[in-house]
VMD Tcl script that builds the backbone (N, CA, C; Angstrom):
set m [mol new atoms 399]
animate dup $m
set s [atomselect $m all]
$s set {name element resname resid chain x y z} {
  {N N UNK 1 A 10.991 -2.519 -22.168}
  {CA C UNK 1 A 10.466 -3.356 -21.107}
  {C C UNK 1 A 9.655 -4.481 -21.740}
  {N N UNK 2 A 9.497 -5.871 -21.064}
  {CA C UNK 2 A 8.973 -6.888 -21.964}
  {C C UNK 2 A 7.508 -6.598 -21.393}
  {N N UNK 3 A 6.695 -7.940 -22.215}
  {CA C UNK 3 A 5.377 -7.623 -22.281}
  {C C UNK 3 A 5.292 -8.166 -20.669}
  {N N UNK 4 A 6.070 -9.311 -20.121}
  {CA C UNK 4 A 5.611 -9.914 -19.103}
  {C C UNK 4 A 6.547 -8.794 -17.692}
  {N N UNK 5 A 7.125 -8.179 -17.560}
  {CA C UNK 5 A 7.942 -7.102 -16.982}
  {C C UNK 5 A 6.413 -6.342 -16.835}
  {N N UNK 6 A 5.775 -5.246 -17.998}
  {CA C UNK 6 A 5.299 -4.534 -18.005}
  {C C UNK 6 A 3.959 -4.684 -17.543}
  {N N UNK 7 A 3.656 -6.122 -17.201}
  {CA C UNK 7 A 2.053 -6.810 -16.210}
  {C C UNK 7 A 2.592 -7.320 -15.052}
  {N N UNK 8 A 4.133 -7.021 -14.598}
  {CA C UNK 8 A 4.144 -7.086 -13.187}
  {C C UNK 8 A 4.062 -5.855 -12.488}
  {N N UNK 9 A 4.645 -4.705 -13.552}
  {CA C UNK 9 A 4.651 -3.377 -12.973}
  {C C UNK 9 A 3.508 -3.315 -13.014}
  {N N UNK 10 A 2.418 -2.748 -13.672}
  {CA C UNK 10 A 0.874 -2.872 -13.644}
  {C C UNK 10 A 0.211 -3.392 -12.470}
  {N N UNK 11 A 0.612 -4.361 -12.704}
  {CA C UNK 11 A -0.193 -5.474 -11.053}
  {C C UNK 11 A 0.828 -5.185 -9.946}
  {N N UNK 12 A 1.699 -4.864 -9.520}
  {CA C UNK 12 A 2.267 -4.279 -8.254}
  {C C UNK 12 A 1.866 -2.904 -7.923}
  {N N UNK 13 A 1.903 -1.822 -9.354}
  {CA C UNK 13 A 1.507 -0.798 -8.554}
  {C C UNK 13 A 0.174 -0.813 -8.456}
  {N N UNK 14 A -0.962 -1.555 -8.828}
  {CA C UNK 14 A -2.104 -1.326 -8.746}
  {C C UNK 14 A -2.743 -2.506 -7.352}
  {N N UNK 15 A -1.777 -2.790 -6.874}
  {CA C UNK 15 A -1.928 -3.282 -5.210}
  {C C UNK 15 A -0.818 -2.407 -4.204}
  {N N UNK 16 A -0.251 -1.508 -4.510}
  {CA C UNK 16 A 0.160 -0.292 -3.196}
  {C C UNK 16 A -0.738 0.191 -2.913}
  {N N UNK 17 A -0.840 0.149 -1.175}
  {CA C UNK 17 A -1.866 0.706 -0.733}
  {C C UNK 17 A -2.294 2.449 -1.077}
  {N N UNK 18 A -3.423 2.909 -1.347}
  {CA C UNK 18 A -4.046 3.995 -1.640}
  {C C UNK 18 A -4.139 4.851 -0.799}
  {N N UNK 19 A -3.883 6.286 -0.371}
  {CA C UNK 19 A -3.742 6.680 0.532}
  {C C UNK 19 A -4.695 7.913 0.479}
  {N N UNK 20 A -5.556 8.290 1.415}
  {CA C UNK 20 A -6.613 8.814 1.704}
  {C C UNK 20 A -6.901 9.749 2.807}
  {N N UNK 21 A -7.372 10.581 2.836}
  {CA C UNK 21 A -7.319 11.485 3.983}
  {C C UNK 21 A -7.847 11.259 5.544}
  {N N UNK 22 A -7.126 10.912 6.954}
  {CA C UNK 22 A -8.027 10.093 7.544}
  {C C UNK 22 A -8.510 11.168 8.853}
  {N N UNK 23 A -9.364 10.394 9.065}
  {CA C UNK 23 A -11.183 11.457 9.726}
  {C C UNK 23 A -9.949 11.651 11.239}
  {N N UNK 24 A -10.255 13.080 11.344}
  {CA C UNK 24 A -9.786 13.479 12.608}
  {C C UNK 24 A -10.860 14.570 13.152}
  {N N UNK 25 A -11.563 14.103 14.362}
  {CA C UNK 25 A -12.866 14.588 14.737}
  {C C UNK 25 A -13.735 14.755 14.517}
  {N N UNK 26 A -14.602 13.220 14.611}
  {CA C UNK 26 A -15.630 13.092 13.565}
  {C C UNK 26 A -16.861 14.208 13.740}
  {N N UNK 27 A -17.075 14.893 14.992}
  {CA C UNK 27 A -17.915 15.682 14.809}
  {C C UNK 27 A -17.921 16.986 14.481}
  {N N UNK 28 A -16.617 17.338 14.538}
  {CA C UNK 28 A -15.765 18.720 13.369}
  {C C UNK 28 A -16.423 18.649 12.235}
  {N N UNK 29 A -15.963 17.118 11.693}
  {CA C UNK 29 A -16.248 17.233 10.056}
  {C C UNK 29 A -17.630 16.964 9.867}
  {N N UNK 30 A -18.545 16.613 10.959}
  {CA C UNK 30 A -19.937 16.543 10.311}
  {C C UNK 30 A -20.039 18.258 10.410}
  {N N UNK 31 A -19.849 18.712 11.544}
  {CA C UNK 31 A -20.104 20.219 11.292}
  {C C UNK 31 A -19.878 20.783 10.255}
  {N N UNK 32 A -19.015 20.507 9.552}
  {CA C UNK 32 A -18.375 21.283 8.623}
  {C C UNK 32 A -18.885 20.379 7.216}
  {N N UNK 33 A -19.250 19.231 7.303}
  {CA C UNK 33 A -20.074 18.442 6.031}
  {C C UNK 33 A -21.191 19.425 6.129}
  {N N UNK 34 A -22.230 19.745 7.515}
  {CA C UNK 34 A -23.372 20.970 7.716}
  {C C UNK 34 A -23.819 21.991 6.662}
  {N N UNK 35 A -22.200 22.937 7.126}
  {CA C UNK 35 A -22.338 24.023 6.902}
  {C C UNK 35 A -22.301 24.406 5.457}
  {N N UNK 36 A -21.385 23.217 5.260}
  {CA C UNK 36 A -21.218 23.531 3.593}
  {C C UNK 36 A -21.982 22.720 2.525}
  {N N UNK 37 A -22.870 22.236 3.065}
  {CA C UNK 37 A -23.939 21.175 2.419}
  {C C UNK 37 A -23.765 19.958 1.484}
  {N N UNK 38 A -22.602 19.362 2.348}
  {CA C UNK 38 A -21.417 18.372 1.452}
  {C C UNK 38 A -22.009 17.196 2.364}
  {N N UNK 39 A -22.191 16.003 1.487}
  {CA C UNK 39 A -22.081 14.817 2.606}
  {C C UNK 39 A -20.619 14.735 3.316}
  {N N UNK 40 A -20.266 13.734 4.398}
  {CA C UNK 40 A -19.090 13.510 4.584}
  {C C UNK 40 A -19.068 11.875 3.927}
  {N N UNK 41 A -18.360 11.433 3.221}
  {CA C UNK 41 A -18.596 9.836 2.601}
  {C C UNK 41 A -16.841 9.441 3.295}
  {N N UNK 42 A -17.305 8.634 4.413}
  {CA C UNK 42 A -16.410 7.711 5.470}
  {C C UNK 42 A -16.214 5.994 5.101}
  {N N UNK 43 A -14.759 6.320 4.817}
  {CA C UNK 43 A -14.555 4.351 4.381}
  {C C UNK 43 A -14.388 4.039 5.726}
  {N N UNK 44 A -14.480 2.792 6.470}
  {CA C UNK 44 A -14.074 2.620 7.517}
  {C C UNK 44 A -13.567 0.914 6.878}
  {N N UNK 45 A -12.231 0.831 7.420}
  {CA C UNK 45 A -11.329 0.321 6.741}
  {C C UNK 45 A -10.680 -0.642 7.999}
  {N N UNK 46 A -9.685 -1.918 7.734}
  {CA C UNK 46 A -9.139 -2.024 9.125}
  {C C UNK 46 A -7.308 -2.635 7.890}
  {N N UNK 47 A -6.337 -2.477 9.338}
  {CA C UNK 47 A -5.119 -2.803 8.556}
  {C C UNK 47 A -5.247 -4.461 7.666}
  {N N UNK 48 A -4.533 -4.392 6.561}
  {CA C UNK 48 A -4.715 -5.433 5.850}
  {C C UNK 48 A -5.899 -5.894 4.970}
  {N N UNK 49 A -6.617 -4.771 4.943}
  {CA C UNK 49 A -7.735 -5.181 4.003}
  {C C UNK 49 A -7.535 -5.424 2.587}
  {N N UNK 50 A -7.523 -6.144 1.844}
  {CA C UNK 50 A -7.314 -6.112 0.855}
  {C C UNK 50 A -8.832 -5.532 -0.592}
  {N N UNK 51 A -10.173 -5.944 0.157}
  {CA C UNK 51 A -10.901 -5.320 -0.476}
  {C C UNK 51 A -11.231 -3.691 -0.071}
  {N N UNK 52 A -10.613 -3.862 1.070}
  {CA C UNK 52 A -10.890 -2.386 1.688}
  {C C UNK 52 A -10.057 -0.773 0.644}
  {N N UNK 53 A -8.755 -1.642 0.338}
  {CA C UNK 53 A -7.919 -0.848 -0.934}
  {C C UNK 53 A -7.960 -0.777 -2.071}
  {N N UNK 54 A -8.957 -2.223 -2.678}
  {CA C UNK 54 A -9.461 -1.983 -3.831}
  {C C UNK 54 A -10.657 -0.763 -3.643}
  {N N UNK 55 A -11.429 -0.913 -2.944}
  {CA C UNK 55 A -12.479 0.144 -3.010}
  {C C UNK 55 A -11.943 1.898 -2.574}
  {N N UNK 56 A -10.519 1.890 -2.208}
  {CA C UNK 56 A -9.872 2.999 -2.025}
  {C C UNK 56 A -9.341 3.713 -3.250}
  {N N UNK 57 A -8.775 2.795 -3.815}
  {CA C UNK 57 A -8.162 2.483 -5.182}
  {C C UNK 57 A -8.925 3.103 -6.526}
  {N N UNK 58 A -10.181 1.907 -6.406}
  {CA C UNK 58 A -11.309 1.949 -7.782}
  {C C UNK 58 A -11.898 3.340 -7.382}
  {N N UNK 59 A -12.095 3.470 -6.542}
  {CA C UNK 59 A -13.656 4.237 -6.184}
  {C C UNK 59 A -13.168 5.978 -5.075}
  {N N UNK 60 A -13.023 5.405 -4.168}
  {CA C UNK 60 A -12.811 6.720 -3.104}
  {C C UNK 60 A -11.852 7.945 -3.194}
  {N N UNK 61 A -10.488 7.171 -3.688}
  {CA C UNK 61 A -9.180 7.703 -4.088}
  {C C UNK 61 A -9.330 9.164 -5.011}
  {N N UNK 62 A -10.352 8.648 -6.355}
  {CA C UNK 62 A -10.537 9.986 -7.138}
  {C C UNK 62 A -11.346 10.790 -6.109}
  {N N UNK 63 A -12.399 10.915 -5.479}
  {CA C UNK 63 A -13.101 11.859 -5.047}
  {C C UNK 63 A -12.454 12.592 -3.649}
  {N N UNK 64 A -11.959 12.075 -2.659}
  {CA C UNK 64 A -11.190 12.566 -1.874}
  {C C UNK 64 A -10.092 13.357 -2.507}
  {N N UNK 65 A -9.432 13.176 -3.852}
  {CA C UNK 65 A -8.731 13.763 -4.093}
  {C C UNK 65 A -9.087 15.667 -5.044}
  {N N UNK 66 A -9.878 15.046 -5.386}
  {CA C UNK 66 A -11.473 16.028 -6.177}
  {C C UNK 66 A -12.507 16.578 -5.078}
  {N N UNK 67 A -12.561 16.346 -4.264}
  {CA C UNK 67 A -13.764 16.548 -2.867}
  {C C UNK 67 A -14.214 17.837 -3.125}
  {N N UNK 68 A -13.914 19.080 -3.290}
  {CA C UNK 68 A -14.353 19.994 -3.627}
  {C C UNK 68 A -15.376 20.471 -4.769}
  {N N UNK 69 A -14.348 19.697 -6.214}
  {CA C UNK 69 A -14.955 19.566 -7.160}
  {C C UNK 69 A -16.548 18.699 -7.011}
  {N N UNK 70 A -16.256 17.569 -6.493}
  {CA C UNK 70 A -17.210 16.630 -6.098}
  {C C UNK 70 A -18.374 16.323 -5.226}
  {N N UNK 71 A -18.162 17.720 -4.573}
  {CA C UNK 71 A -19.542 18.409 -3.507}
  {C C UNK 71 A -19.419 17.330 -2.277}
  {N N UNK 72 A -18.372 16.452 -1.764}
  {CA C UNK 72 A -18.197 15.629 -0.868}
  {C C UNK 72 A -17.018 15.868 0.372}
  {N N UNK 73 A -16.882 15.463 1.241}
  {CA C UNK 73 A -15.936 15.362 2.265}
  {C C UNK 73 A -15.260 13.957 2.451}
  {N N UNK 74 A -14.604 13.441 1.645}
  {CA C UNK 74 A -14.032 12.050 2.008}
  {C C UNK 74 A -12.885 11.826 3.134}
  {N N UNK 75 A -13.274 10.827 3.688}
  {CA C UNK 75 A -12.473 10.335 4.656}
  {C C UNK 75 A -11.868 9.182 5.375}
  {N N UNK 76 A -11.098 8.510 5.635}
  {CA C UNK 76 A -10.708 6.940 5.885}
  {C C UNK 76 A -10.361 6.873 7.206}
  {N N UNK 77 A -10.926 5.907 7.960}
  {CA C UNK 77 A -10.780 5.854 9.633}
  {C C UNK 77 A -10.416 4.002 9.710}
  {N N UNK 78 A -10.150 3.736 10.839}
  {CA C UNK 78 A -10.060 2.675 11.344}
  {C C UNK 78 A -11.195 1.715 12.204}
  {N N UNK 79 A -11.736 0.864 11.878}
  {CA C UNK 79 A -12.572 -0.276 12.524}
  {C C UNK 79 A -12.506 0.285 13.845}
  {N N UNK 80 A -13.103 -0.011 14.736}
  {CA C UNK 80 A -13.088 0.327 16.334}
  {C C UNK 80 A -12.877 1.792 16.888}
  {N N UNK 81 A -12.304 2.646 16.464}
  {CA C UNK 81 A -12.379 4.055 17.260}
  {C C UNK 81 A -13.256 4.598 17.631}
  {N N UNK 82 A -13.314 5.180 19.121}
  {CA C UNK 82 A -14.920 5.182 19.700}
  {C C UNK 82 A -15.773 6.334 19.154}
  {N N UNK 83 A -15.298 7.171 18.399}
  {CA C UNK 83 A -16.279 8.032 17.529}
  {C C UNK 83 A -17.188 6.989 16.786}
  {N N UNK 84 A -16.559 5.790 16.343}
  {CA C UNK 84 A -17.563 5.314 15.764}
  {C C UNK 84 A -18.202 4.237 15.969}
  {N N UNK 85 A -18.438 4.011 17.386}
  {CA C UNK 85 A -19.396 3.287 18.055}
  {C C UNK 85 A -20.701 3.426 17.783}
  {N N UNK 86 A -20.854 4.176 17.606}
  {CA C UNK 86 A -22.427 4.476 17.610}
  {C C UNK 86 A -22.919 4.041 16.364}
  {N N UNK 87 A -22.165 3.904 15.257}
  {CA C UNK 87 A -22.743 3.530 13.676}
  {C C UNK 87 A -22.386 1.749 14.075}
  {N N UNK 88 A -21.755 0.902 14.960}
  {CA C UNK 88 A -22.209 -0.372 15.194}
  {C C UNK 88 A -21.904 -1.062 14.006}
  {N N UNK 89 A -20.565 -0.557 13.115}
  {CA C UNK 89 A -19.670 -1.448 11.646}
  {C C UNK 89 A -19.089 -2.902 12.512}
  {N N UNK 90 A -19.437 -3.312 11.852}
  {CA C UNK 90 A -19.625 -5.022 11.838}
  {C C UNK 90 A -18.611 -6.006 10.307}
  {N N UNK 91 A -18.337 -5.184 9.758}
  {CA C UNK 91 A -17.798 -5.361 8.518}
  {C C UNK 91 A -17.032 -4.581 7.835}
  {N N UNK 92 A -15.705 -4.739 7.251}
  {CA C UNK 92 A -15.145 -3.533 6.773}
  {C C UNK 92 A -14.930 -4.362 5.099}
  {N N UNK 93 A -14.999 -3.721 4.156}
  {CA C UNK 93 A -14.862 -1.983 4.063}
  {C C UNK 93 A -16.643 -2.002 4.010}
  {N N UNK 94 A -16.910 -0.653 4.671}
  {CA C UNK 94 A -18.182 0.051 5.166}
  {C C UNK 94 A -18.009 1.198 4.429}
  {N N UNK 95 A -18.979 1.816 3.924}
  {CA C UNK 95 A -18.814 3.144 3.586}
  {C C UNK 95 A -19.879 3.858 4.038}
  {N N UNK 96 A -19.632 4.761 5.010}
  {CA C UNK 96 A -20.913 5.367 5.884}
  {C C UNK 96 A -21.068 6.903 4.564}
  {N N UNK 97 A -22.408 7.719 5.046}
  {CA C UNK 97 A -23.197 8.390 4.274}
  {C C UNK 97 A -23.559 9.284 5.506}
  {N N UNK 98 A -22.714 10.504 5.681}
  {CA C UNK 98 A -23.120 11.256 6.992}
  {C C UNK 98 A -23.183 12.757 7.299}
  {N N UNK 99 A -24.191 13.172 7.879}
  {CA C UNK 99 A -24.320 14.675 7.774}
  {C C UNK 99 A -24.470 15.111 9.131}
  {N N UNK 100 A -25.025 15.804 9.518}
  {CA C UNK 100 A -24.567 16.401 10.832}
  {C C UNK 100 A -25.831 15.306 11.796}
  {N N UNK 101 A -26.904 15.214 11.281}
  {CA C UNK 101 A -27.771 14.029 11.743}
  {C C UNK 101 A -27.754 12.764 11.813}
  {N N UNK 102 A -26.193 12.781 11.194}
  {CA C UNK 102 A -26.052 11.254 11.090}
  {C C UNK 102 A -26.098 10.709 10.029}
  {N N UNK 103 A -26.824 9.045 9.846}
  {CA C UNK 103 A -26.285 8.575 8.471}
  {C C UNK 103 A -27.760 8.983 7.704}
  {N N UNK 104 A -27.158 9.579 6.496}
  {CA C UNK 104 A -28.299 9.690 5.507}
  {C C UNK 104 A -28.073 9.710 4.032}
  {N N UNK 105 A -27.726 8.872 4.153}
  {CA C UNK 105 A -27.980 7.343 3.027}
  {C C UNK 105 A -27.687 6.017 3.602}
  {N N UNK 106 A -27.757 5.218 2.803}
  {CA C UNK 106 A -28.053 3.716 3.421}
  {C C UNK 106 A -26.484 3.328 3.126}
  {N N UNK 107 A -25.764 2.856 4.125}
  {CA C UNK 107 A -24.369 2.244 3.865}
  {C C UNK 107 A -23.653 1.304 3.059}
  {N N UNK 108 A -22.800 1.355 2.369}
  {CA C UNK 108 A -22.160 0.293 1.687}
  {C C UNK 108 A -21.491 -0.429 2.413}
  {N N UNK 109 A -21.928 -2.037 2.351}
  {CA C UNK 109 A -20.971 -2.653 3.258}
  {C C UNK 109 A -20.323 -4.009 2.347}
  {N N UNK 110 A -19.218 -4.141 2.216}
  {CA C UNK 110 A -18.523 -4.845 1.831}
  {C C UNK 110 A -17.964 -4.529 0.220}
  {N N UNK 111 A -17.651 -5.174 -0.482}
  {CA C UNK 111 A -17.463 -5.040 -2.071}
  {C C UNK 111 A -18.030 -5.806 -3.108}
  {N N UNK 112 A -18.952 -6.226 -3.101}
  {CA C UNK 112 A -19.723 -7.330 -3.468}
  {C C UNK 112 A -19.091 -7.696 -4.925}
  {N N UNK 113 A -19.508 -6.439 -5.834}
  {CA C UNK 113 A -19.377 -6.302 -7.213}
  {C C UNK 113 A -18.860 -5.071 -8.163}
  {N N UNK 114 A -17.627 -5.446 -8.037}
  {CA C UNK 114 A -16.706 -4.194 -9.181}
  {C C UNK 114 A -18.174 -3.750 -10.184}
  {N N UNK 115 A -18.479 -4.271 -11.162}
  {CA C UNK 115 A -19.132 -3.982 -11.930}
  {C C UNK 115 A -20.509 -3.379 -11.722}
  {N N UNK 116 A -21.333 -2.846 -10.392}
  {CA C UNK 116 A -21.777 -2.206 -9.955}
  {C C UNK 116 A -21.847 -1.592 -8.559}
  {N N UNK 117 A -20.508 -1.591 -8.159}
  {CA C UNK 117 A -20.356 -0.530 -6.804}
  {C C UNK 117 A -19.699 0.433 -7.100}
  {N N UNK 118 A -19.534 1.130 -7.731}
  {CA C UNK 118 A -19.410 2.504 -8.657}
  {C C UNK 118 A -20.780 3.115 -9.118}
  {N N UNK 119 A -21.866 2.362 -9.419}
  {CA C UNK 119 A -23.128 3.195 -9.448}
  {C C UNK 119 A -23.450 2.932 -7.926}
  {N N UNK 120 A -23.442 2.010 -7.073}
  {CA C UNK 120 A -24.073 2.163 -6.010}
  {C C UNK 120 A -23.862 3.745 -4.973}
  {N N UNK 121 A -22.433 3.371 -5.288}
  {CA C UNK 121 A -22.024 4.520 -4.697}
  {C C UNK 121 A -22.280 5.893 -4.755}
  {N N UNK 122 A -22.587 6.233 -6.531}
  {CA C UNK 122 A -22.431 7.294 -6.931}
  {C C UNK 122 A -24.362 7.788 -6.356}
  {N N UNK 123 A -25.103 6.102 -5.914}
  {CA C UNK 123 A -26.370 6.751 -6.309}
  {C C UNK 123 A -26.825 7.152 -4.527}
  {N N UNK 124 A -25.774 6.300 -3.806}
  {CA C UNK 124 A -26.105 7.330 -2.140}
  {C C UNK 124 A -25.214 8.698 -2.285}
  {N N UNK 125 A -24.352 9.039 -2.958}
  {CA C UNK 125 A -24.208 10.275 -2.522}
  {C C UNK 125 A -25.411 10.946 -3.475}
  {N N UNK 126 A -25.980 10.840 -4.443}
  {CA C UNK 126 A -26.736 11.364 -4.299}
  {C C UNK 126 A -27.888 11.617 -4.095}
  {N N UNK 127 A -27.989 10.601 -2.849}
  {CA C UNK 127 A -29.322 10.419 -1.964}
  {C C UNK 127 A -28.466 11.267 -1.011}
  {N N UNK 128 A -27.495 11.464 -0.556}
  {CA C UNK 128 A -27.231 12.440 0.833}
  {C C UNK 128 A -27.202 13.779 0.667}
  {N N UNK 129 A -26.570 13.479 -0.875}
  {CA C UNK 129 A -26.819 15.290 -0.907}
  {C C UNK 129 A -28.708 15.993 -1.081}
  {N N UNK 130 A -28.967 15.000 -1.083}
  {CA C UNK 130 A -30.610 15.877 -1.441}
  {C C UNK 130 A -30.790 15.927 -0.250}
  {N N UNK 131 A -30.536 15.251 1.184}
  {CA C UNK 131 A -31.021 15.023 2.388}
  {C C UNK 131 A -30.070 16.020 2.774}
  {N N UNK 132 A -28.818 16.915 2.323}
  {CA C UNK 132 A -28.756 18.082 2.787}
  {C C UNK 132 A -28.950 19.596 1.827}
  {N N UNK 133 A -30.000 19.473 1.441}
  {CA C UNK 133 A -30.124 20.411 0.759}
  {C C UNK 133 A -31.207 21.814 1.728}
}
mol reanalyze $m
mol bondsrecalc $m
mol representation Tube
mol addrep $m
């Protein structure tokens, strides 16, 4: 394969969309974020996002897929569904921080900076998990 072949494959598959587990009853899974003393960490995403899949991609993709390992509940929902009226997302990609009380950590909203939204992230979950301990 040539060198220029082998940076289109690269850059095509690393823009297929990322696929993620998506939230079905959001107050099931806070129950169950509860019981088992897991945050639930919610992308809220809308069709066509393009930063919304990088941050699926870079960031969410491993731990939803690890969630167990990772003491988390990951999950991907859609902009507008009325479960999530009440959190009042204004911006996608959002990444809510939620336990059976609601949000507890402070939300990620947008993608500002590859080069530190990987610690941001890593440092509310573990602000949520102490808030369910």
């Amino acid at each position: 394969m040539s060198k220029q072949n082998q940076l289109q494959s690269q850059s095509s598959s690393r823009q297929a969309p990322a696929h993620m587990p998506q939230l079905d009853h959001l107050d099931k899974q806070l129950d169950r974020a509860g019981k088992q003393k897991r945050p639930l960490v919610l992308l809220v995403t809308m069709p066509g996002c393009g930063w919304c899949d990088l941050v699926k991609q870079d960031y969410l993709q491993h731990l939803a897929r690890d969630q167990d390992k990772e003491g988390v509940l990951v999950f991907e929902t859609i902009q507008g569904g009325p479960e999530l009226q009440r959190y009042r997302i204004t911006m996608v990609p959002t990444v809510l921080f939620l336990g059976p009380q609601g949000e507890i950590a402070e939300r990620l909203i947008g993608y500002g900076s590859r080069d530190f939204y990987g610690a941001y992230l890593n440092e509310r979950i573990a602000s949520a998990r102490k808030k369910l301990v």
